[in-house]
ZAMARGU-4260 file (C-alpha; in steps of 0.2 Angstrom, whole numbers, plus 5000, padded with zeros to 4 digits):
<rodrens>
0) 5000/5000/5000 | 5005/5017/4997 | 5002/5035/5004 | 4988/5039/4993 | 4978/5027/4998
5) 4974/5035/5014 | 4960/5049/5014 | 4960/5052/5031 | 4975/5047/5040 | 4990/5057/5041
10) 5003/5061/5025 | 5016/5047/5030 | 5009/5029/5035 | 5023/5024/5042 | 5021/5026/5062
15) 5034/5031/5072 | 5042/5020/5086 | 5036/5033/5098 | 5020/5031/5092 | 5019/5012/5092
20) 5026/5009/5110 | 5014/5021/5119 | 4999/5011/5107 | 5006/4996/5113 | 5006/5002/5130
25) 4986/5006/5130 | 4984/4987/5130 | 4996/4986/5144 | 4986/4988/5159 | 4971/4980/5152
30) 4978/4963/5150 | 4987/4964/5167 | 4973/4965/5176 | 4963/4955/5164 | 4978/4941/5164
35) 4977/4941/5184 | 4957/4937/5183 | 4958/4924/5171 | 4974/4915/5177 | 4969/4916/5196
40) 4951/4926/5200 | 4941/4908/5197 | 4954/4901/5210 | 4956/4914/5223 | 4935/4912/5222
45) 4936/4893/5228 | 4955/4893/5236 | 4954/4910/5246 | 4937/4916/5248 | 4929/4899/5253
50) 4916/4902/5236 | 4908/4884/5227 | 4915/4882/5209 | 4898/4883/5203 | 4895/4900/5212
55) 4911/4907/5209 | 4908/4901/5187 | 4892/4911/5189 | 4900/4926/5196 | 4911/4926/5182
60) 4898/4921/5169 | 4887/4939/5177 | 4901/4950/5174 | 4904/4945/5157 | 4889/4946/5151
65) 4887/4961/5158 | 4903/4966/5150 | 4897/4959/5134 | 4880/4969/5136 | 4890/4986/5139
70) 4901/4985/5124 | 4891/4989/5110 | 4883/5006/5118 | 4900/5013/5121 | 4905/5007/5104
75) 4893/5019/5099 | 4895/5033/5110 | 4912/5032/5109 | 4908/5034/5088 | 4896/5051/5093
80) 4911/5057/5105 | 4917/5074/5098 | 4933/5084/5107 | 4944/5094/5098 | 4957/5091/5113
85) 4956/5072/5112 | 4946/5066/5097 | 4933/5053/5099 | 4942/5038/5107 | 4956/5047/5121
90) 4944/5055/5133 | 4935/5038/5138 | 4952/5032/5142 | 4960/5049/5150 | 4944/5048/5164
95) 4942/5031/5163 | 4957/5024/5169 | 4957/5027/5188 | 4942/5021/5193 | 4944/5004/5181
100) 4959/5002/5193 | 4952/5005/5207 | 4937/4993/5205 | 4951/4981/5200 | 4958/4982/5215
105) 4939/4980/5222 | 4939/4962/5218 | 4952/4953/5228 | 4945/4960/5244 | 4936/4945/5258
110) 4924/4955/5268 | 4916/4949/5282 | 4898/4947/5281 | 4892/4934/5292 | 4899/4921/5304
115) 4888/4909/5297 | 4897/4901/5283 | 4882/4897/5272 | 4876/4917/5275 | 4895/4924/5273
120) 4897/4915/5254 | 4881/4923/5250 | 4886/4938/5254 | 4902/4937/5246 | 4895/4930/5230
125) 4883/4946/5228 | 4898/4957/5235 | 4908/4950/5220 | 4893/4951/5205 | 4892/4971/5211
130) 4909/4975/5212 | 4912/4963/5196 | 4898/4973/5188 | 4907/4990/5190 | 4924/4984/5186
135) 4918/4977/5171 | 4908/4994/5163 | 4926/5002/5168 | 4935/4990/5158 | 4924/4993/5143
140) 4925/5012/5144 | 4947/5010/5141 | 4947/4997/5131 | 4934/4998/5118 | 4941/5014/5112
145) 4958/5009/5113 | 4952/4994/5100 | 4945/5005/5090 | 4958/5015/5089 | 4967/5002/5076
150) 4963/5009/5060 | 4962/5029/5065 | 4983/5029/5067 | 4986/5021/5049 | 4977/5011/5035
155) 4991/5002/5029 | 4989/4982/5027 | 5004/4978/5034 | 5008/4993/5044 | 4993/4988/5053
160) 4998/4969/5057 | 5013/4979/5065 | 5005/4989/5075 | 4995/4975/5082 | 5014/4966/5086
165) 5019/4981/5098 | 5000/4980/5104 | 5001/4963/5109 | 5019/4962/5114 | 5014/4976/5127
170) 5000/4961/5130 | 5008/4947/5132 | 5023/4957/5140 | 5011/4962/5154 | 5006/4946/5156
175) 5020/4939/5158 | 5026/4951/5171 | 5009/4949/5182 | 5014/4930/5183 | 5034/4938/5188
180) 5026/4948/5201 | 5013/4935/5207 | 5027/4923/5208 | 5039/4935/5218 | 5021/4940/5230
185) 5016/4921/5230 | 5035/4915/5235 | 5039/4931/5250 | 5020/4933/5258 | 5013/4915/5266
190) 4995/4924/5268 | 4984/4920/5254 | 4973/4933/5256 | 4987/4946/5259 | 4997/4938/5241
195) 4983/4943/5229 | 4978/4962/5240 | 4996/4966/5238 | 4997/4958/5220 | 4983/4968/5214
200) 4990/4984/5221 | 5003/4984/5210 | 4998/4977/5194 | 4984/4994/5199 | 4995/5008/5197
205) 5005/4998/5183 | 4988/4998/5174 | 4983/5017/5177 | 5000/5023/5172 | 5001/5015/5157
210) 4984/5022/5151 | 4990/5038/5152 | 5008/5034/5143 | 4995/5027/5128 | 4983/5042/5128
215) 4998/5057/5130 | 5008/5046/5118 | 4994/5044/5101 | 4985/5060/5106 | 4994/5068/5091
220) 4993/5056/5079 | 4975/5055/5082 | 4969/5072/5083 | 4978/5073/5065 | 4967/5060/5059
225) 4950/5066/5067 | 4956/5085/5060 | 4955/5074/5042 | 4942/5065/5045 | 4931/5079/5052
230) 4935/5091/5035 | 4928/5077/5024 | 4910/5078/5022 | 4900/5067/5034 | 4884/5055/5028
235) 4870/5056/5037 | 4870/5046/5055 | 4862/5027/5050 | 4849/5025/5064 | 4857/5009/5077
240) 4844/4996/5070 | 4851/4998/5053 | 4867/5001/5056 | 4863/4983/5067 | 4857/4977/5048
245) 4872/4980/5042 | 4885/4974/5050 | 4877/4958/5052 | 4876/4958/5034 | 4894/4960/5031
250) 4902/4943/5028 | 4919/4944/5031 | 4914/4952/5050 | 4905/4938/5053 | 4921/4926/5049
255) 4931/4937/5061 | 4920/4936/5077 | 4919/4917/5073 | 4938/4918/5073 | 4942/4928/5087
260) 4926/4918/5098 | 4935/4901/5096 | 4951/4908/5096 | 4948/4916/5114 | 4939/4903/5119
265) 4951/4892/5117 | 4965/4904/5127 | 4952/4910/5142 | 4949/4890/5146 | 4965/4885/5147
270) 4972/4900/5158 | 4956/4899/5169 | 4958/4878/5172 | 4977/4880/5171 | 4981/4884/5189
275) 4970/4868/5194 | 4979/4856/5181 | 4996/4863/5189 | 4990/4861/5206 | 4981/4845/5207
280) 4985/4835/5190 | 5003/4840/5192 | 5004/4840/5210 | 5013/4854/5211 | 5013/4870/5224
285) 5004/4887/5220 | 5022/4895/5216 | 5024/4884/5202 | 5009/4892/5192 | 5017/4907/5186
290) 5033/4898/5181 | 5020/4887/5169 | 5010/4902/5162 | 5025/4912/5160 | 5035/4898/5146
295) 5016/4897/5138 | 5015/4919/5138 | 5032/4922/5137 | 5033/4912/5121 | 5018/4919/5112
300) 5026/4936/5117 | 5044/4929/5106 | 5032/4923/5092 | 5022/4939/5089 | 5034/4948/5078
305) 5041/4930/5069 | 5021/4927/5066 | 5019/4947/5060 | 5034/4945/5050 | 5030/4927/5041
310) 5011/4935/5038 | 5019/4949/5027 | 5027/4932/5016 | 5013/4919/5016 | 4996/4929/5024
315) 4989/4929/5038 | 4980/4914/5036 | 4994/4902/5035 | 5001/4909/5050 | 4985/4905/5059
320) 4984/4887/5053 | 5003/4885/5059 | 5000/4891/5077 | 4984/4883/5080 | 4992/4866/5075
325) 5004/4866/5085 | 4992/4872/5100 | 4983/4857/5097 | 4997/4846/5097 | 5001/4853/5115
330) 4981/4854/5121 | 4982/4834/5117 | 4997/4830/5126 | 4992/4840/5142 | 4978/4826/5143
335) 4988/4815/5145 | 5002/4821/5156 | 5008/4812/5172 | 5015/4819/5189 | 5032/4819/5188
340) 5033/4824/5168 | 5038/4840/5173 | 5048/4843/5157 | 5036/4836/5142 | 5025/4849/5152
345) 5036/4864/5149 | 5037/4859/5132 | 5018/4859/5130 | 5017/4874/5137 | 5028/4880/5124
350) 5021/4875/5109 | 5005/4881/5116 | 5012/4899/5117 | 5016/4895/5097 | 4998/4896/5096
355) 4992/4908/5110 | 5003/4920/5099 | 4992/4920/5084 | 4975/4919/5093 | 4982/4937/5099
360) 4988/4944/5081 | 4977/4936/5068 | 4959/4941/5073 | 4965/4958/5078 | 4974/4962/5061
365) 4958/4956/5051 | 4943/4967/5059 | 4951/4984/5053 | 4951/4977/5036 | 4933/4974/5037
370) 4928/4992/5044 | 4935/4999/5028 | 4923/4986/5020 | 4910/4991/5026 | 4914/5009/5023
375) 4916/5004/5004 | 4898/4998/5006 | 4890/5011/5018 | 4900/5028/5018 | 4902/5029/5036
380) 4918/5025/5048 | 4911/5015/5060 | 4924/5007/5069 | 4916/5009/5087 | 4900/4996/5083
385) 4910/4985/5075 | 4923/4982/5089 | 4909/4985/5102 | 4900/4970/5094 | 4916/4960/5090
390) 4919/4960/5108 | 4902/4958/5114 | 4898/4939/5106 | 4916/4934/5111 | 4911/4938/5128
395) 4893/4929/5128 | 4904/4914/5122 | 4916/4917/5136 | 4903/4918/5149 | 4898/4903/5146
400) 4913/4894/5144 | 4917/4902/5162 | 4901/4894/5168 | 4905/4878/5160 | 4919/4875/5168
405) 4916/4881/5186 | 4899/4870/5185 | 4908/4855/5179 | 4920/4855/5192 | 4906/4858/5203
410) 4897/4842/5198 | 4913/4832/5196 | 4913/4833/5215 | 4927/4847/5216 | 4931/4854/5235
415) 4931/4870/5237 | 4942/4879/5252 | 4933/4881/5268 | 4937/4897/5279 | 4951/4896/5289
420) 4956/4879/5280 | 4975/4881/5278 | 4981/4865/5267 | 4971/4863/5249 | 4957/4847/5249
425) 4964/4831/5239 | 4950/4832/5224 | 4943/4816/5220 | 4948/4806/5202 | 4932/4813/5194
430) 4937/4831/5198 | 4954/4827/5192 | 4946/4818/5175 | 4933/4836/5172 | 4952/4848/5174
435) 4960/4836/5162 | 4947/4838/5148 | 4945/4857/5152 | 4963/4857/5147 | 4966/4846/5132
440) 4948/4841/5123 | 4938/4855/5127 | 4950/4869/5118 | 4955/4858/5104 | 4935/4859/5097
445) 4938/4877/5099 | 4952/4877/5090 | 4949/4868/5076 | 4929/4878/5075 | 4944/4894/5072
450) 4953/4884/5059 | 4938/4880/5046 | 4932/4898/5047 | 4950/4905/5044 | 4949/4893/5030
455) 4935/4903/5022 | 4939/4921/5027 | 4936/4929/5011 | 4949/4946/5011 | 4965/4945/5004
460) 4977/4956/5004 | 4973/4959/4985 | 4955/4960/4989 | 4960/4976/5003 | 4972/4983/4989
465) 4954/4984/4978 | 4946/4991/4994 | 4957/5004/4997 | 4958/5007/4980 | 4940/5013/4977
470) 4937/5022/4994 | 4950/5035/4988 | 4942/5037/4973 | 4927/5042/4982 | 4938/5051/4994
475) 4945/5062/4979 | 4927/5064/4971 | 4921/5073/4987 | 4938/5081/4993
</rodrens>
């Protein structure tokens, strides 16, 4: 792609690396805390608050729904948002960001509310659907308009899969050092209860500052696309049914949010079931989850720029079909595992990260290529209702798969922690069969679901070149 194709962004589409580290760092604090519910939240639920699988699955199930729910109305609002200081997207994350971390840090409190056990659960398990509720409608607010912010800093095919590399290396980088830092709290505080407060604490002003690194960082760069796009005249707004009609109706989008649900699926499963496998399959301490999660994250975070780098060679598609085999390969062999097989574990877990990698980049690089689609087709950049409804199927599917599991380790006869109970309970063998296939068979289905409909994807990069192509044209004709 060159230059000219661009009617809205900036002269030059090549961003700078100022630029692309303080994008990157936007998702930063997102995936730390995100990362920290998903690899220990279900656990601290059932280990450290005393809450039945079942419940603690639902709580999670509430709050992504409700997540889900909320993402589509600030998709739009966030589309209607007009600053000439901050442009549509920055202000959502600019006052957004302290009170996401503070109802973060919310979540990994125990209070008291009864001494009756069966009362106090209840009371924590309503404590923990409000405060997931909130949390959840401030993780929305900064990171929907961070996602959307993809194809307002440049238009270029590749320069975009790039982008989407610093983006997730911030991701995965985060990731990684959540597990760092949970594995230094874990390893120097014997309190449970006290590890994840003073866990959560940090990874809380980690995430506010790096907010504000992303907004102060692409202000520029996006005020000089929203000064563009602002001069260019501006169809008349599509009421929300329609624009509901349309992007239903645009085929590639739907490919994508199949995609990216399977693809997520797969990765939220197995970092939700993978302290348990670690724990009671393994037969290893607590310490050790970190050390686990970190080979699978830190070699997804190596992989991002090999996978960005191959896609500009053979597509975006092979890339996808490369990492998810491998995945699959290591979701199979994880069944299987044995204590003591320590090693062939790390090497799962690394050829998993092979996969995780491009679960993160493929989707992500896709969906900016159908917002110019659909602006071929409609006249309108749309780019918050998109992202908004992207997000909220994945996270219908998510709910549920959060639900799944929490209820089948419920009714596989799972033992939760009771109050004041300071060694873990020995789970039955039909716990320990319900973690394996959570683990191995469960995400492979997932997988391969991702794999037939990146089969079919239907833009190319030829077919985004044509695009492109025809949206200057009109550009031109109205300029």
């Amino acid at each position: 792609m060159n230059d000219s194709a661009d009617g809205y962004a900036p002269k030059s589409e090549k961003l700078d690396l100022k630029t692309k580290l303080a994008y990157g760092a936007g998702d930063l604090g997102p995936a730390i805390t995100a990362n920290i519910s998903i690899f220990f939240l279900l656990v601290f639920f059932t280990n450290v608050a005393g809450i039945p699988a079942g419940l603690a699955g639902s709580i999670l199930m509430v709050g992504k729904i409700w997540d889900a729910v909320n993402d589509p109305f600030v998709g739009v609002l966030t589309d209607k948002t007009k600053s000439r200081r901050w442009g549509r997207r920055l202000p959502w994350i600019l006052y957004g960001a302290i009170p996401f971390g503070v109802f973060f840090f919310l979540q990994w409190i125990v209070p008291q509310f009864s001494t009756d056990q069966s009362a106090n659960v209840w009371g924590l398990f309503w404590y923990y659907v409000v405060i997931g509720l909130i949390s959840q409608v401030f993780y929305t607010v900064v990171n929907l308009p961070y996602t959307a912010m993809t194809p307002e800093l440049t238009q270029d095919y590749d320069e975009r899969t790039s982008l989407n590399s610093f983006r997730f290396a911030f991701s995965i980088g985060g990731s990684i050092v959540s597990l760092i830092l949970a594995q230094i709290v874990f390893s120097n505080i014997a309190d449970r209860q006290q590890q994840y407060l003073v866990l959560a604490a940090i990874c809380t002003v980690i995430s506010i500052l790096s907010l504000y690194w992303c907004v102060y960082g692409t202000r520029d760069r996006v005020l000089a696309f929203e000064a563009k796009r602002l001069q260019a005249e501006q169809p008349e707004s599509i009421p929300i049914g329609e624009q509901l009609k349309i992007v239903f109706t645009n085929r590639p989008f739907l490919f994508v949010i199949g995609i990216y649900l399977f693809s997520w699926l797969g990765v939220q499963i197995t970092a939700s079931i993978i302290p348990y496998f670690v724990i009671n399959c393994m037969n290893l301490k607590e310490a050790d989850v970190p050390t686990v999660m970190i080979a699978v994250q830190g070699t997804a975070l190596l992989m991002l720029f090999v996978w960005g780098a191959l896609s500009k060679k053979v597509g975006k598609k092979v890339v996808y079909f490369l990492g998810m085999s491998s995945w699959i390969i290591a979701a199979a062999g994880l069944y299987f595992l044995q204590p003591g097989q320590i090693v062939l574990m790390y090497v799962m877990a690394v050829m998993a990260g092979f996969g995780v990698s491009t679960a993160y980049l493929v989707p992500w690089s896709m969906i900016p290529d159908v917002i110019e689609l659909d602006e071929l087709q409609t006249g309108q950049r749309r780019e918050g209702i998109f992202y908004g409804f992207m997000v909220l199927l994945q996270k219908f599917g998510l709910a549920f798969g959060l639900f799944l599991v929490g209820n089948a380790l419920q009714a596989s006869g799972f033992k939760a922690t009771v109050a004041g109970q300071t060694e873990l309970p020995i789970q039955p063998e039909s716990a320990l069969q319900a973690i394996r296939i959570a683990v191995g068979p469960l995400p492979t289905i997932c997988l391969i679901c991702g794999l037939f409909l990146t089969y079919f994807y239907p833009i190319t990069r030829e077919m985004h070149a044509e695009i492109m192509m025809k949206l200057q044209q009109r550009r031109e004709k109205i300029g």
